[in-house]
PLY file of the C-alpha trace (Angstrom):
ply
format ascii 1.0
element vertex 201
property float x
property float y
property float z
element edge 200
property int vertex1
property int vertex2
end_header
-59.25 -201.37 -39.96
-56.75 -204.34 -39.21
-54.53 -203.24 -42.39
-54.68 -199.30 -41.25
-53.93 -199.69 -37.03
-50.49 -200.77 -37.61
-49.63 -197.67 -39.52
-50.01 -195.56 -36.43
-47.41 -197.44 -34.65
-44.69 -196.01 -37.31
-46.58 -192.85 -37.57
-46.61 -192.07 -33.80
-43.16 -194.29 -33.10
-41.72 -192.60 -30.13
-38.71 -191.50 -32.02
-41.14 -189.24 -33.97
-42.93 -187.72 -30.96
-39.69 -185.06 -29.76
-40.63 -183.31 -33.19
-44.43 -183.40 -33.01
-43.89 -182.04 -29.44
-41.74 -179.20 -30.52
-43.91 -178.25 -33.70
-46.71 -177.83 -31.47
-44.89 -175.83 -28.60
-43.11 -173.65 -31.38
-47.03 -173.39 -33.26
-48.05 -171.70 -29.54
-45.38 -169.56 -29.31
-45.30 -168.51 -32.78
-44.94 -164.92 -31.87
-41.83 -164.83 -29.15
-39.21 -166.88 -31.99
-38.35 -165.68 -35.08
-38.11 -168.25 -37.78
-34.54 -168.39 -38.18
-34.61 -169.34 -34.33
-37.33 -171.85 -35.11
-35.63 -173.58 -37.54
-32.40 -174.10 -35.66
-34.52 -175.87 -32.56
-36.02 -178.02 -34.98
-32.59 -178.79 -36.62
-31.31 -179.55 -33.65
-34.35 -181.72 -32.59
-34.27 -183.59 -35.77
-30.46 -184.21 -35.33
-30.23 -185.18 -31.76
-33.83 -187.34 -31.76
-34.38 -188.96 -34.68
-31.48 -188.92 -37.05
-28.87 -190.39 -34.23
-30.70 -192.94 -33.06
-32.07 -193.79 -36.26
-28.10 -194.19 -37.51
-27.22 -195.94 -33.76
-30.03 -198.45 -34.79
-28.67 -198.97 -38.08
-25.71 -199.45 -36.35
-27.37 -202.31 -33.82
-28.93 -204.12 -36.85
-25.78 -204.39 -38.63
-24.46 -206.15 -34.93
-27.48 -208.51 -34.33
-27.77 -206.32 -31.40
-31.61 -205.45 -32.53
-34.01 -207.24 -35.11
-36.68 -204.86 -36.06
-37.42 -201.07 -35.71
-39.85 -202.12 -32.88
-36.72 -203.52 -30.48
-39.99 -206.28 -29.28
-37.23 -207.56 -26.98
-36.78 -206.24 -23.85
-33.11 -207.48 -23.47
-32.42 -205.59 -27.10
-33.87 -202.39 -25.29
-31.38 -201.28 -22.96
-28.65 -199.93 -25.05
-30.79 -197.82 -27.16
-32.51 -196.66 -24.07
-29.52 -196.00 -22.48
-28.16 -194.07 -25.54
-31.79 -191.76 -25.58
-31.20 -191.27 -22.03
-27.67 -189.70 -23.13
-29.70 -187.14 -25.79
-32.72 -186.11 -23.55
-29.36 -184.84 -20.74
-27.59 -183.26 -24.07
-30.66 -181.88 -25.04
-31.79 -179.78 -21.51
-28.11 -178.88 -20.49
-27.40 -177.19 -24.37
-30.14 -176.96 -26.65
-33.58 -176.95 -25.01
-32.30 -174.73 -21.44
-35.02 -173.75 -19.22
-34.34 -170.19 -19.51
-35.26 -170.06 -22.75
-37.93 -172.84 -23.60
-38.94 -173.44 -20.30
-42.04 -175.77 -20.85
-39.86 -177.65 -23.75
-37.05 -177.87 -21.44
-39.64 -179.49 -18.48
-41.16 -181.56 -21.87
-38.21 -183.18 -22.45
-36.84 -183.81 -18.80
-40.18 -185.55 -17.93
-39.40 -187.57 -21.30
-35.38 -188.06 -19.11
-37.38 -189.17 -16.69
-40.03 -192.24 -18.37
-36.90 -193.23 -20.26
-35.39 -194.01 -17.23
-37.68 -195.48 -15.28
-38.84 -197.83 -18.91
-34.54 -198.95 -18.36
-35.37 -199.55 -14.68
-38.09 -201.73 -15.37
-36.08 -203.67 -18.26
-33.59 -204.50 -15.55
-36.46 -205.98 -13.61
-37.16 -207.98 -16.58
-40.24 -206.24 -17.24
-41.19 -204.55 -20.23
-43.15 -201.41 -21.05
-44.74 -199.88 -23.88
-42.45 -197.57 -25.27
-45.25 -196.20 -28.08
-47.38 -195.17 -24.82
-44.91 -194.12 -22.55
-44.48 -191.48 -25.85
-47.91 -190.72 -27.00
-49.02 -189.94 -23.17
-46.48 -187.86 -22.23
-47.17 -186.17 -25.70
-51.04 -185.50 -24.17
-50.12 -184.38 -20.96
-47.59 -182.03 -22.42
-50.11 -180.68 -25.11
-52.84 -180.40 -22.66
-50.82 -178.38 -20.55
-49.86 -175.79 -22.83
-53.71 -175.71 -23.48
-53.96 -174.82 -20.01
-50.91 -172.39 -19.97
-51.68 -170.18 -23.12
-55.30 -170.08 -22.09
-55.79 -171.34 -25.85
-59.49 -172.66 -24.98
-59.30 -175.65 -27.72
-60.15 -179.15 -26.32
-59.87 -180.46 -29.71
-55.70 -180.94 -29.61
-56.24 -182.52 -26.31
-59.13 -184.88 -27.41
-57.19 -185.79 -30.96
-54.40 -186.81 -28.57
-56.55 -188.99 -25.91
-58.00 -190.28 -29.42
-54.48 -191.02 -31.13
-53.71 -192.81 -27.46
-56.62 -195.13 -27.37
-55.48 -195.82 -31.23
-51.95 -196.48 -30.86
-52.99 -199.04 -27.75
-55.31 -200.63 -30.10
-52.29 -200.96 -33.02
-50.28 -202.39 -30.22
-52.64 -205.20 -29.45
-53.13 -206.01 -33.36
-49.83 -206.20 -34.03
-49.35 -208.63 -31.08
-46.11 -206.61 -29.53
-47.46 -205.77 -26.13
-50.06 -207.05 -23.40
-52.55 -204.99 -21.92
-50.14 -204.54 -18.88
-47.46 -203.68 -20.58
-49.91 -200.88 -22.23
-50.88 -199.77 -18.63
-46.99 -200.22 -17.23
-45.91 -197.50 -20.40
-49.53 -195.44 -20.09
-48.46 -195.06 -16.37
-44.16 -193.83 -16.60
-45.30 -191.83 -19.96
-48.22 -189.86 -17.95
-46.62 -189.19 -14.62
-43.18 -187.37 -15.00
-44.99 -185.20 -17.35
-47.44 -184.76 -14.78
-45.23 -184.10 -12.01
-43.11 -181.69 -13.92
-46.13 -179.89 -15.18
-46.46 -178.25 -12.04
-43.60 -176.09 -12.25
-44.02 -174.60 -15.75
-47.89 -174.30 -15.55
0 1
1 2
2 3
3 4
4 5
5 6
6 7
7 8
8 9
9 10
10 11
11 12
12 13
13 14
14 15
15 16
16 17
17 18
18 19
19 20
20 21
21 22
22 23
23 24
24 25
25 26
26 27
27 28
28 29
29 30
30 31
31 32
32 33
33 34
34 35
35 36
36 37
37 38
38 39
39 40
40 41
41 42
42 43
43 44
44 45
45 46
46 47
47 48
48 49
49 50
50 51
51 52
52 53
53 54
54 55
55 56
56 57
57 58
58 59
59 60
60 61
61 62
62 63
63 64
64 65
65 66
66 67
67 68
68 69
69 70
70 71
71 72
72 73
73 74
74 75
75 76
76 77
77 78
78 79
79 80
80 81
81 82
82 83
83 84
84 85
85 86
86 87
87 88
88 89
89 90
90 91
91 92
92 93
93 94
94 95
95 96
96 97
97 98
98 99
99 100
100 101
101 102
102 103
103 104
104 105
105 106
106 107
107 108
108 109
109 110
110 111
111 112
112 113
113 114
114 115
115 116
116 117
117 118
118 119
119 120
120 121
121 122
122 123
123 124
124 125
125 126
126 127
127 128
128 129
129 130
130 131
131 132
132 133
133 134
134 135
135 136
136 137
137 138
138 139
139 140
140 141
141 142
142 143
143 144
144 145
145 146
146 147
147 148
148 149
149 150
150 151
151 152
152 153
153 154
154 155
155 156
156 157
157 158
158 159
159 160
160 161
161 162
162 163
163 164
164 165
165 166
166 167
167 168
168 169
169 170
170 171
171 172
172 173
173 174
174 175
175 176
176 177
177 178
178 179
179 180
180 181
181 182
182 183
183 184
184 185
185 186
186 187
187 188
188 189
189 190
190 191
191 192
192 193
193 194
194 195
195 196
196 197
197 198
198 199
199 200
């Protein structure tokens, strides 16, 4: 079990967890976008989330401005939180607009939102879980469309309270976070997605 919990932290890395929200919105609303429309949101998703900052970190490495794909750090998080902060604004002003994916759009500003407040907290020399802050806002966001499409299937929302509970415990193996710094990213993950909830449910 030692040797498998520290695949989950690459498998749910929060670069990864833009997509996994979009699939799943895009899975719900299968029937309003055609697939060529599909397609082009999650082109643009996997341009703007994960292929930029995976080149930008590339980029850093090459520096010495970051060691390892886990930025354990806190001083070596600011610029690429700063820089995510930059996509999650391009992201609701041109791709994902509220008039036409409005609980993406709200998804995504909530996930503005914990990135700033993780930066805030940096500058404060303290230092968050940035695989929580992720995987929660990922629940709340999952258990809310749940709620909105009246889909009647606890099962997404209890593999994602699972899949939280095991990417705390892969944090704590692999030594990269305390059990506040868990709570700290649990707690800026969870509540922008809760408070923005409220106008798209």
């Amino acid at each position: 079990m030692k040797k498998i919990l520290p695949l989950f932290s690459y498998i749910l890395h929060p670069i990864f967890i833009s997509m996994y929200a979009t699939l799943f919105y895009l899975y719900c609303k299968e029937d309003i976008f055609t697939d060529r429309e599909k397609y082009y949101v999650l082109f643009q998703i996997l341009i703007i989330t994960i292929l930029v900052p995976v080149l930008f970190f590339m980029l850093l490495r090459s520096t010495g401005h970051v060691k390892s794909v886990m930025v354990h750090e806190a001083s070596q998080r600011k610029i690429p939180l700063i820089l995510q902060c930059f996509l999650y604004i391009l992201l609701v002003k041109r791709s994902i607009v509220i008039t036409r994916y409005p609980e993406l759009h709200f998804f995504f500003l909530g996930a503005l939102f914990s990135t700033i407040l993780a930066l805030v907290l940096i500058l404060f020399k303290t230092k968050a879980s940035l695989h929580m802050m992720a995987i929660s806002g990922l629940t709340i966001f999952i258990l809310g469309l749940n709620i909105h499409f009246q889909m009647q299937n606890p099962y997404w929302t209890a593999l994602l309270v699972l899949l939280t509970g095991i990417v705390a415990s892969s944090r704590l193996e692999m030594q990269a976070h305390t059990n506040k710094e868990l709570i700290i990213g649990l707690a800026i993950g969870t509540l922008p997605q809760l408070l923005f909830l409220y106008l798209w449910l």
